[in-house]
C-alpha positions as CSV (number, residue, x, y, z in Angstrom):
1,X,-85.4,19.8,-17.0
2,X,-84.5,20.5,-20.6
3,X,-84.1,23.7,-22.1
4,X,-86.2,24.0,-25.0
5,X,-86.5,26.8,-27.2
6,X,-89.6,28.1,-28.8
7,X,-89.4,28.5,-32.8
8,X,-91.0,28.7,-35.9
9,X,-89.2,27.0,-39.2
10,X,-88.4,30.2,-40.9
11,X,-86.1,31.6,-37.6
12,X,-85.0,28.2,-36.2
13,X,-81.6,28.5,-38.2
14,X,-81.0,32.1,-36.6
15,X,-81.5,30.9,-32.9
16,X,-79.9,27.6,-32.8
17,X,-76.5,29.2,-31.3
18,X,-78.8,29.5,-28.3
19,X,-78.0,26.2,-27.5
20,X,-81.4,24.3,-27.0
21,X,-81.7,21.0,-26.3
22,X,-85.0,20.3,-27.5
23,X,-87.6,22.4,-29.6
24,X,-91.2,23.5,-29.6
25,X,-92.6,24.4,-33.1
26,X,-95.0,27.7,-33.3
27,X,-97.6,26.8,-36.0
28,X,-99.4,28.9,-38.0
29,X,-102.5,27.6,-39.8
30,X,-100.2,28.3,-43.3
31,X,-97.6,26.0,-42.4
32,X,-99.9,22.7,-42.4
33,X,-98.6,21.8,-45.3
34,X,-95.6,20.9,-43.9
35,X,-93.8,21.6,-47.0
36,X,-91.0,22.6,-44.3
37,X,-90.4,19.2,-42.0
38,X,-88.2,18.1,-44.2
39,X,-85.7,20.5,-43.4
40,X,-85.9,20.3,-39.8
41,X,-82.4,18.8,-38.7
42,X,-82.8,18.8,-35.2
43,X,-81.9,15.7,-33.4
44,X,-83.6,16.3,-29.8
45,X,-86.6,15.7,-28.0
46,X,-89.2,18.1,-30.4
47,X,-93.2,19.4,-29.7
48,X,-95.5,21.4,-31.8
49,X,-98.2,24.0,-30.5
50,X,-101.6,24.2,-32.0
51,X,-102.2,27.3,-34.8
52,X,-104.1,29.4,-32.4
53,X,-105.6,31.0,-35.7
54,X,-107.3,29.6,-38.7
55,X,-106.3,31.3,-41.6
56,X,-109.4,33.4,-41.5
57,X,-107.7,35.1,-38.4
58,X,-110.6,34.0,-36.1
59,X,-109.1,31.5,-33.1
60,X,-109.3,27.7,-32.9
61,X,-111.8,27.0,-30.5
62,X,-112.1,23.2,-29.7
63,X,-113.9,23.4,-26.1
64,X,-117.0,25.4,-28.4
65,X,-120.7,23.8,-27.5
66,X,-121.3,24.9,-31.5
67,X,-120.6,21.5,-33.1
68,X,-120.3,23.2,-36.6
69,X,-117.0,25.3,-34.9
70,X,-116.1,22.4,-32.5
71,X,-115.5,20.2,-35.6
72,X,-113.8,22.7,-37.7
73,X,-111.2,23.0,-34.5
74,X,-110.7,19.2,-34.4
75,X,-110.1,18.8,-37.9
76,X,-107.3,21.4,-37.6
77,X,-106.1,19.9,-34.7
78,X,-105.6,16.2,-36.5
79,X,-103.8,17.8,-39.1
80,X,-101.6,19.4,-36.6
81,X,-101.0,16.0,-35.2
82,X,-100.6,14.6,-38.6
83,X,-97.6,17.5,-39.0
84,X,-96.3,16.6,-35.7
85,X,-96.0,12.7,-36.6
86,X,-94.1,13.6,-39.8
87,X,-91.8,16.3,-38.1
88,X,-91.2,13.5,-35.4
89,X,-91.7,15.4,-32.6
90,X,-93.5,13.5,-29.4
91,X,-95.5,16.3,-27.9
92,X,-98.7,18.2,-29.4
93,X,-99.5,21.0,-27.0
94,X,-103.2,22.1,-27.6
95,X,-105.0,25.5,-26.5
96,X,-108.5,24.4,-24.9
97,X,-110.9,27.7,-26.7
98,X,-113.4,28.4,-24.8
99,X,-111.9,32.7,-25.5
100,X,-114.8,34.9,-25.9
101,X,-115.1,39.0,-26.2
102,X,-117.3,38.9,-23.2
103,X,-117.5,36.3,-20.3
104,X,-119.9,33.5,-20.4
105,X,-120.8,30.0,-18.4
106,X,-119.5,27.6,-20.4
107,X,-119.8,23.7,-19.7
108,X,-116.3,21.9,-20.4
109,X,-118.5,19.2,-21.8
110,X,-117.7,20.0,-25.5
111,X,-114.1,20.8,-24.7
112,X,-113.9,16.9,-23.0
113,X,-115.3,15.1,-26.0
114,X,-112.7,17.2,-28.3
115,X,-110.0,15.8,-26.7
116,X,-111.6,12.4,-26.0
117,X,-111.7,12.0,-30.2
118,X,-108.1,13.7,-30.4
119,X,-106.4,11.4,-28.0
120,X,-107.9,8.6,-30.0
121,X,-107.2,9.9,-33.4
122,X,-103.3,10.4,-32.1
123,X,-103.3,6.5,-30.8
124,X,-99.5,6.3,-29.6
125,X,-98.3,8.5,-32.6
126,X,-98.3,11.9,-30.6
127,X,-99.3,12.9,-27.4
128,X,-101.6,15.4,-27.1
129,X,-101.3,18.0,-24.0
130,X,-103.7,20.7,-22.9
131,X,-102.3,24.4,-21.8
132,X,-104.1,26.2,-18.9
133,X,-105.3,29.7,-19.6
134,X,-105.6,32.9,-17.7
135,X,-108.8,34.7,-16.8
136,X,-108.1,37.0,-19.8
137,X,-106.6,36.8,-23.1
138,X,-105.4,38.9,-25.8
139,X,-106.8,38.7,-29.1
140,X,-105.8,41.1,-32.0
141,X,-104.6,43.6,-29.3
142,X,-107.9,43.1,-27.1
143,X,-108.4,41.6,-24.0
144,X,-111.2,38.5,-24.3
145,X,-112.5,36.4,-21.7
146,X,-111.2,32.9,-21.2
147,X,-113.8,30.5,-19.9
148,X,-112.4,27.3,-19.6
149,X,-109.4,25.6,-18.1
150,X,-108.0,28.0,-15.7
151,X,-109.3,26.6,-12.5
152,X,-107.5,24.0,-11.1
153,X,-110.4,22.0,-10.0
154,X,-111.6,21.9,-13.4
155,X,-108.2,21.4,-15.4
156,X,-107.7,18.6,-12.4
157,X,-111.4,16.7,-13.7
158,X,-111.1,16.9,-17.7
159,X,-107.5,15.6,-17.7
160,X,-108.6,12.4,-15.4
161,X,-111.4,12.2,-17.5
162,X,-110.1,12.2,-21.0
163,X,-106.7,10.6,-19.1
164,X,-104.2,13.1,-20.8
165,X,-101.6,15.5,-19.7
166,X,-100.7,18.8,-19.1
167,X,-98.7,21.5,-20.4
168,X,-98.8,24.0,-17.2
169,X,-98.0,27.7,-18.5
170,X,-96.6,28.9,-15.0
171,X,-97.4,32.9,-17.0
172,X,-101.0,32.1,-17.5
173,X,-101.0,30.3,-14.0
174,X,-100.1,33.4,-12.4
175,X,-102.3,35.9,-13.8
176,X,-105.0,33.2,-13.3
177,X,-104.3,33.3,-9.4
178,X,-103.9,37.2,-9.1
179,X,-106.9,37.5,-10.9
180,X,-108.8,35.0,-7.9
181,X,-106.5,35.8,-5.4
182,X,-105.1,31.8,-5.2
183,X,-101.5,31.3,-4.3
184,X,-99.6,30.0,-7.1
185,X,-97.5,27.6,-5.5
186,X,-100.6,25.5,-4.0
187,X,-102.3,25.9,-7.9
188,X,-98.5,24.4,-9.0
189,X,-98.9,21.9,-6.3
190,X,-101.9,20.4,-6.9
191,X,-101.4,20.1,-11.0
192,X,-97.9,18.5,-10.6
193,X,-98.9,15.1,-10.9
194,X,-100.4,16.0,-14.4
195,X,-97.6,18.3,-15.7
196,X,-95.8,17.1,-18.7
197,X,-94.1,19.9,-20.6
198,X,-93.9,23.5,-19.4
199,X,-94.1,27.1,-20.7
200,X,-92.2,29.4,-18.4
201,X,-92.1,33.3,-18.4
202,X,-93.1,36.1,-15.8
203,X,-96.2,37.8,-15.6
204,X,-98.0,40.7,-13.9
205,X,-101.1,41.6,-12.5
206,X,-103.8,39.9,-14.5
207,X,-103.1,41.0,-18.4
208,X,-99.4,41.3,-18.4
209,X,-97.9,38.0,-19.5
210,X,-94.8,36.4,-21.0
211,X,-92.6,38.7,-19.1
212,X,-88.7,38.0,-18.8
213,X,-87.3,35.4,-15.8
214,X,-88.0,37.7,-12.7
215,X,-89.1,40.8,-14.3
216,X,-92.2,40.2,-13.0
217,X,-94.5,38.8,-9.4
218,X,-93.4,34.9,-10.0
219,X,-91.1,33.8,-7.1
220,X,-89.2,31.1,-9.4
221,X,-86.6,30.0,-6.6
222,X,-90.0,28.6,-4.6
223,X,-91.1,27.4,-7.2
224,X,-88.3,25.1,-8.1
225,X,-88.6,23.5,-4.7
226,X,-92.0,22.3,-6.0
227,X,-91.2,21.2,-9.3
228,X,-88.5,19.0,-8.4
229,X,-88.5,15.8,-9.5
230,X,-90.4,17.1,-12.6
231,X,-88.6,16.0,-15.9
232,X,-90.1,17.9,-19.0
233,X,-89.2,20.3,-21.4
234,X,-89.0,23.8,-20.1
235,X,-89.4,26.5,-22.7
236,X,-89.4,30.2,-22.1
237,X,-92.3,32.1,-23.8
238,X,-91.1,35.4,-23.5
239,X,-93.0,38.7,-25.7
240,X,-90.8,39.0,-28.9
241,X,-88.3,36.6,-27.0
242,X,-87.0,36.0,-31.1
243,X,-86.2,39.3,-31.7
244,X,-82.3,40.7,-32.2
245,X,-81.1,37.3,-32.3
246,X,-83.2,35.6,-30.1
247,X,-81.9,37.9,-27.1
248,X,-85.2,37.6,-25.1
249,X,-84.5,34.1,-25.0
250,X,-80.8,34.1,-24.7
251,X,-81.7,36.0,-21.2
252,X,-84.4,33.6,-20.3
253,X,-81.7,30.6,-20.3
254,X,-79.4,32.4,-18.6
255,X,-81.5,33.3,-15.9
256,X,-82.8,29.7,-15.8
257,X,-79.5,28.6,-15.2
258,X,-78.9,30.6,-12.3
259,X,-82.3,29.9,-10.5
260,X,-80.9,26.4,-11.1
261,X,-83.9,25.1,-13.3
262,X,-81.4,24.2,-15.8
263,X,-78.0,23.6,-16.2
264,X,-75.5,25.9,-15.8
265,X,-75.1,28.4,-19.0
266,X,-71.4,28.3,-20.1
């Protein structure tokens, strides 16, 4: 796997001594404009992530059965992938919605023909992945409700349906199973054969996510022994991971590196 290093454009000069060899772009509903690619010199294998946010602070929410909201989340979405096209970066990783301050039924219907139009509008310019969630989710400093694409069996049915990939977030995946009492490693097991870029960070109970590498319930050296063969970008989402020079993340890879996920840290 490749080390990749999660950034935004205004601190990817400060964390480059890191050593990543690819990238994943946070973006904010602000940076659209993309008045930044062109500044980007990074010559690696690059992905974006959504803007979880519009700019009105209220989340992007493309799995929605409200078609007035479910078209205002794919028309940010294609200018994401539009941004991610000119920043040439292959990968689009895409949050499914579906969060909500209370718990409801939700039919992944909408969230399927979302993506069905997405794929399409990205053609063979981008591919578009979709991140599994946790049970809950904070949101401004709440905890929300997540209603879709957290159980495997579902995640397993919209991805062969609209015939993309996913971006497994082993944190979310393990609050996700301590909340239902699953074991992780048979959740990891069965989404392998979908998995094509992945978030990696601890996690505890089922609220305390992005943890540091083994500060938390996730038995990494198992999980390794399922993964293998697995050829993506790995990139550590740890809390605040950015912060004092990136040393969240400076931990993260050195940690990876002993586990043996990636190669050894010099």
């Amino acid at each position: 796997m490749k080390f990749g290093l999660k950034v935004h454009h205004s601190d990817l000069d400060s964390l480059m001594y890191i050593g990543p060899e690819a990238l994943e772009f946070v973006v904010h509903a602000k940076d659209l404009d993309g008045a930044w690619v062109n500044d980007v010199q990074f010559i690696g294998p690059m992905a974006v992530h959504i803007p979880e946010k519009y700019l009105d602070g209220t989340l992007v929410d493309p799995g929605t059965l409200d078609e007035s909201e479910r078209k205002r989340a794919i028309d940010i979405v294609k200018k994401t992938i539009d941004l991610t096209e000119r920043l040439k970066a292959g990968i689009l990783v895409c949050h499914p919605g579906g969060v909500y301050k209370e718990h409801k039924e939700l039919s992944h219907s909408g969230l399927i023909d979302s993506m069905k139009q997405l794929k399409a509008y990205a053609g063979d310019r981008v591919e578009v992945l979709m991140e599994n969630m946790p049970d809950i989710y904070w949101y401004n400093g709440e905890l929300w409700a997540t209603c879709l694409f957290k159980d495997w069996k579902e995640i397993r049915d919209v991805l062969s349906e609209t015939g993309m990939g996913l971006c497994l977030d082993l944190s979310h995946a393990r609050l996700y199973c301590n909340s239902r009492h699953i074991d992780l490693n048979l959740y990891v097991t069965v989404l392998k054969p979908y998995i094509r870029h992945l978030h990696i960070s601890d996690a505890l109970g089922v609220s305390s996510e992005g943890l540091q590498i083994c500060d938390g319930e996730t038995d990494f050296k198992s999980l390794l022994k399922i993964l293998d063969g697995v050829d993506v970008i790995l990139v550590p989402e740890i809390v605040d991971g950015h912060k004092n020079d990136g040393a969240g993340f400076k931990m993260a890879k050195k940690r990876l590196s002993r586990l043996g996920y990636i190669k050894k840290d010099e």
